[in-house]
C-alpha positions in Angstrom: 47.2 118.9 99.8 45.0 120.2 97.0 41.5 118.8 95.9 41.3 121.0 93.1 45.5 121.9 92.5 46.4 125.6 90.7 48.0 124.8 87.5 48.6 127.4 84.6 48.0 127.2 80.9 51.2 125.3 80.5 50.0 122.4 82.6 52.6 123.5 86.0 51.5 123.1 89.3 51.4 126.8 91.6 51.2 127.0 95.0 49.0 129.6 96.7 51.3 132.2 98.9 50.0 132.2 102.4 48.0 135.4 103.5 48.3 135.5 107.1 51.9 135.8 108.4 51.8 137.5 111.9 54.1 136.4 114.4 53.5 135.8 118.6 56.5 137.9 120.7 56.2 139.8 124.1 56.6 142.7 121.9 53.7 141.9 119.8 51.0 144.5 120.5 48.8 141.9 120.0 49.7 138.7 119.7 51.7 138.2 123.1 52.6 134.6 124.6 50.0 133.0 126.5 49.6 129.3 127.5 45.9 128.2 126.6 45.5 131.0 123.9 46.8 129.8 121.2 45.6 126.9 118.8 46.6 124.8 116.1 44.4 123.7 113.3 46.4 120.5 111.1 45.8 117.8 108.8 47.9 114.2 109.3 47.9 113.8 105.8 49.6 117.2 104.9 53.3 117.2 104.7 52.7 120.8 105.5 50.9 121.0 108.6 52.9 117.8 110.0 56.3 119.7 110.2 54.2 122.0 112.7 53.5 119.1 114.9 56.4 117.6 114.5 58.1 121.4 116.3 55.5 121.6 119.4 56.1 118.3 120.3 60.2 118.8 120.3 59.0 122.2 121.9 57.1 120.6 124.7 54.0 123.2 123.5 51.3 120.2 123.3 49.8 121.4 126.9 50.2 124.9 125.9 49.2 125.1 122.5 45.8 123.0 121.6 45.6 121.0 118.5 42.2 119.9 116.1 42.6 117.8 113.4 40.7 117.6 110.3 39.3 114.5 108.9 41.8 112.7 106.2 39.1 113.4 103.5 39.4 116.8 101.3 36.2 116.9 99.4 35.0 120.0 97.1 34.2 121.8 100.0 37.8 121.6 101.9 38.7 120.0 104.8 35.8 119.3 107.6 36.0 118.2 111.3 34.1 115.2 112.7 31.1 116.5 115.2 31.4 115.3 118.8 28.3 113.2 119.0 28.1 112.8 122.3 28.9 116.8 123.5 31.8 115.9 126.1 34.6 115.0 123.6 38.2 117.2 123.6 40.3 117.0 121.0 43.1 117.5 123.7 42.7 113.6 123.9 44.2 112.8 120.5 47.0 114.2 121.9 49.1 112.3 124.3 51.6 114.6 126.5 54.8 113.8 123.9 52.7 115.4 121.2 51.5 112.6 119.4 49.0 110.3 118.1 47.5 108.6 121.1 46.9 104.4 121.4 43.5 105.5 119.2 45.5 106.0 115.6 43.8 105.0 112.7 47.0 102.1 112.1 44.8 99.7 113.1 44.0 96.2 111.4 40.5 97.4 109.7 40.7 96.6 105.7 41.8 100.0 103.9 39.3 99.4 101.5 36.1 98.8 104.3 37.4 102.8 105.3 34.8 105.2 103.7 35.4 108.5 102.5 32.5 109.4 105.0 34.2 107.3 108.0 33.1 109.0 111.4 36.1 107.6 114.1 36.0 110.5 115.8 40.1 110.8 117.2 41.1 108.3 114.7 40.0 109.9 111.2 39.8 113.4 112.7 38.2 115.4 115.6 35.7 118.2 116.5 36.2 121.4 116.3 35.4 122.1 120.2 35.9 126.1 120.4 33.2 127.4 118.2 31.3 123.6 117.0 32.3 124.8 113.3 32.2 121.9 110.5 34.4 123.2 108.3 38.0 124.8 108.2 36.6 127.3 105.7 34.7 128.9 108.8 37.4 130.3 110.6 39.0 131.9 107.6 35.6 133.5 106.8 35.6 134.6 110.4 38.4 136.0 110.4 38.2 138.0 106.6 34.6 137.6 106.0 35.9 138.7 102.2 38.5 136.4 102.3 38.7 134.5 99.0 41.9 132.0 98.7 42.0 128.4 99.0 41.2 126.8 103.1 44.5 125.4 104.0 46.0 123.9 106.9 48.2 124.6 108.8 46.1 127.3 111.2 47.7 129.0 113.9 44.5 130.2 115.4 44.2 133.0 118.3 41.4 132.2 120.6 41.7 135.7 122.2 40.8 137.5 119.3 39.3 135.1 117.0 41.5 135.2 114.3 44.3 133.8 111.9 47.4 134.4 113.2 49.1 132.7 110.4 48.9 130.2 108.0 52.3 129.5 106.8 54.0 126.8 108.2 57.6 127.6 107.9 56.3 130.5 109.7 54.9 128.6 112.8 57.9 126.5 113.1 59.9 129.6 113.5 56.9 130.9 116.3 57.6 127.5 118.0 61.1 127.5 118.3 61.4 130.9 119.0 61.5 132.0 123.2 58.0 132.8 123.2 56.7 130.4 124.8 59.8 129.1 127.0 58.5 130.2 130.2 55.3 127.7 130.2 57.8 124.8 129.3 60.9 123.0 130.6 64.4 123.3 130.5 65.3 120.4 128.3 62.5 122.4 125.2 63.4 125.9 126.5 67.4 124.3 125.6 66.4 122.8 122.1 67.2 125.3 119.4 65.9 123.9 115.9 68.0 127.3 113.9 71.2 127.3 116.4 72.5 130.8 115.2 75.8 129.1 113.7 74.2 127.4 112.1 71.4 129.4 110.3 72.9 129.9 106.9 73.5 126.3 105.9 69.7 125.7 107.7 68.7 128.6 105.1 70.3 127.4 102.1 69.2 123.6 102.4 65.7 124.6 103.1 65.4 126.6 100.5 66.0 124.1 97.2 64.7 120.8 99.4 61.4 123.1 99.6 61.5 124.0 96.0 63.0 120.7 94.3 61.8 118.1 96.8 58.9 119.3 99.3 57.2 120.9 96.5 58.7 119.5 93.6 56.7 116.0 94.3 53.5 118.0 94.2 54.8 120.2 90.8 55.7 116.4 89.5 52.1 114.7 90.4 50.1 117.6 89.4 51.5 118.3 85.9 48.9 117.9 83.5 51.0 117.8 80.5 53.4 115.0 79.6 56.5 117.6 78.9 56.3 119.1 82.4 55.3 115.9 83.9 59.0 114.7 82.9 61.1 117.8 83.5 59.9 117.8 87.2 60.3 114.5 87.9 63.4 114.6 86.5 64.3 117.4 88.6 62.6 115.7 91.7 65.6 113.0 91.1 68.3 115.3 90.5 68.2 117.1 94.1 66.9 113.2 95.8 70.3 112.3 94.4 72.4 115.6 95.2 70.2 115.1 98.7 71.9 111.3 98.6 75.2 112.7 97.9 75.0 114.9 100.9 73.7 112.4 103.2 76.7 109.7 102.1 79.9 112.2 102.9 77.8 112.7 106.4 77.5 109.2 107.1 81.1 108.1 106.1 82.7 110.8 108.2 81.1 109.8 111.5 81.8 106.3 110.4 85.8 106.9 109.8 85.4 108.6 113.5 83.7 106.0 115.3 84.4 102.8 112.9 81.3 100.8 111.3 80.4 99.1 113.9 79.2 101.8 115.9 75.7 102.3 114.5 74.4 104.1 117.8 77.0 106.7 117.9 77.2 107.5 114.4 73.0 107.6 114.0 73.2 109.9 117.1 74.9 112.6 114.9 73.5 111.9 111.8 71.3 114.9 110.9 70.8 116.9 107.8 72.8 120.1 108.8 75.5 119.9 111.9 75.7 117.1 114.5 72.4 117.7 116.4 68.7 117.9 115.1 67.5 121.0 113.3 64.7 122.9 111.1 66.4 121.1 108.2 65.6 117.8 109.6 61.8 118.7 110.6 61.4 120.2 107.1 63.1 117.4 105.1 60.8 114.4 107.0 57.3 115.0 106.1 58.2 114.9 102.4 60.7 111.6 102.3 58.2 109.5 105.1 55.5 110.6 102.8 57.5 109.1 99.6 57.4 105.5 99.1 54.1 104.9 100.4 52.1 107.9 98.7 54.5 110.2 96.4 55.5 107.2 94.4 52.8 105.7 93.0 50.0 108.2 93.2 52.3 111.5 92.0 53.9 109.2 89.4 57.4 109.9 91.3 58.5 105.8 90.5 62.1 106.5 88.9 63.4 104.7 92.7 62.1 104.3 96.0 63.7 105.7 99.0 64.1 102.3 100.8 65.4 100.5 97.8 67.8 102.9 96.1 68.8 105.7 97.9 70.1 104.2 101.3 71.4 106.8 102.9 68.0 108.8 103.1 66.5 106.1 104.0 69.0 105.6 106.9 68.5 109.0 107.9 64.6 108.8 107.5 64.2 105.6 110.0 66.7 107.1 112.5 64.0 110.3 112.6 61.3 107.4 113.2 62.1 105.4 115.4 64.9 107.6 117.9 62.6 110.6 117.5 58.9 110.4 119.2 58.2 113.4 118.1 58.4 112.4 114.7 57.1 109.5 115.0 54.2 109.8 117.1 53.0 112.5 115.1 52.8 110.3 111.4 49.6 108.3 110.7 50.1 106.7 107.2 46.1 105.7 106.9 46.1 109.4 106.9 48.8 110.0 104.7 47.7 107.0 102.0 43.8 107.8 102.4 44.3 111.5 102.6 46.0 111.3 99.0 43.9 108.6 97.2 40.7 109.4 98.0 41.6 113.6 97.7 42.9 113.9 94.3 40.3 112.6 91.8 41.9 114.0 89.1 45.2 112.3 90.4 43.1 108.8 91.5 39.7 108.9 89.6 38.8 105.5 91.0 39.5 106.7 94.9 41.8 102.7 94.9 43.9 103.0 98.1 47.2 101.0 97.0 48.1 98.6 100.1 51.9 98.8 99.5 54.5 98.9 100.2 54.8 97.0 103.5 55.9 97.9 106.0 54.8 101.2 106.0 58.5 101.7 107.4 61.2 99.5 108.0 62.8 98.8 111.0 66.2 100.5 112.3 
């Protein structure tokens, strides 16, 4: 999520290299695991910060790990948290126990376009900030390198012990999550769930590492372009690897069905998974991109070569089985965030700030 994106003289979109990369171990000499220490500082509408959430709800970390979330709205200024009007409100709230968005999410029936940019629903466009009252996300990078002079991004994984950044990179704090840190303030079922199983690792290393460059960021190198030449090479690109991604996906699916025969949807979608027969990184750094696609990436990055739901079926199987037999991944997207966060961000993307109402449904049923 960028207001104001880094592009060079050619017109290419560059992402900003994270600056804050500790980790949280026992052998840590400072950053040891604690329940209650740590806390997480998101946005709904970043495909970033969401594969965070996504890990501490499979972890079971949502009572150990606290969670704030800024309002959908990135002005000049960065991201901003609402103000607890009343003094008594915890953000803990927006957060049910599975790690998700609580019976207050902003999917609601109020008319996209009566939503203002200025909308104060506290735990439905964002929350407070209720350890130090800030306003603004800016404030705890400042606090924590008072010469600190990079772009505010989310994900945070904040330290309340020594008020500071423990990191900011969120393939980072998925790794933090799933890691044994925290296994002894959770229970057996999360301590068991192992999102980089060791034999694993090197096929989980290898997919992440051209979905990140040709599909998680190549939507944002394809809608930020700002010449017409690189504009077409990415999204080009963008479709090559959806495609090779498609591929992939298809030889999954028609083993399990030769095993178990077509009609058994249940046991064949209970192994389908990006990498191996269980769920893994791949699948929790794959999702926010592709659930993100048809309703923002589409139309408002100019990625409109094919939808997901339309023409590349097999993602789109594998995306509603991540929906709907996954709470965690469910629970934790809000697509008023995701549509509002986009149009009403990105002026130089969306100059009139139009939220498009389509496509409906937001996602189709299994």
């Amino acid at each position: 999520m960028s207001a104001k994106p880094n592009t060079d003289e050619k017109g290419e979109f560059k992402r900003q290299s994270s600056s804050f990369r500790e980790i949280i171990s026992a052998e840590h000499p400072i950053y040891k695991p604690a329940s209650g220490r740590y806390w997480l500082y998101v946005a709904l509408a970043c495909p970033w910060a969401h594969r965070t959430l996504i890990t501490r709800a499979l972890k079971g970390l949502a009572p150990v790990i606290g969670c704030s979330v800024v309002h959908w709205h990135l002005d000049d200024q960065g991201w901003r948290f609402l103000e607890a009007r009343d003094g008594k409100t915890n953000e803990r709230h927006w957060f049910d126990i599975a790690g998700g968005i609580n019976s207050a999410s902003s999917n609601g029936s109020t008319p996209v376009a009566n939503i203002v940019d200025s909308a104060h629903r506290l735990l439905i466009d964002g929350t407070n900030e209720p350890n130090y009252g800030h306003k603004r996300l800016s404030e705890l990078y400042i606090k924590t390198d008072p010469g600190y002079d990079g772009r505010f991004t989310v994900p945070i994984l904040w330290d309340l012990e020594t008020c500071t950044i423990v990191n900011n990179e969120s393939s980072d704090i998925i790794r933090i999550f799933n890691s044994s840190a925290f296994d002894e303030f959770v229970g057996e079922e999360h301590r068991r769930l192992d999102l980089v199983p060791r034999p694993l690792e090197g096929q989980i290393t290898v997919f992440n590492s051209w979905v990140y460059d040709k599909i998680n960021n190549g939507v944002y190198k394809t809608g930020f372009a700002e010449s017409a030449e690189v504009y077409e090479r990415e999204v080009t690109s963008l479709f090559h690897y959806l495609d090779k991604l498609e591929i992939l996906l298809d030889e999954k699916y028609s083993k399990l069905e030769a095993e178990y025969g077509k009609t058994s949807q249940d046991k064949i979608l209970a192994r389908y998974f990006a990498i191996g027969d269980a769920l893994t990184e791949a699948d929790v750094r794959l999702y926010p991109t592709i659930v993100r696609f048809d309703v923002a990436y589409h139309q408002h990055f100019k990625c409109n070569l094919a939808t997901i739901r339309d023409d590349y079926p097999r993602i789109h199987t594998w995306l509603k089985n991540m929906y709907w037999r996954h709470e965690a991944f469910q629970r934790t997207t809000d697509f008023n965030h995701i549509k509002l966060g986009y149009t009403r961000s990105q002026p130089q993307v969306n100059p009139l700030g139009i939220t498009p109402l389509g496509p409906k449904p937001d996602i189709w049923p299994l």
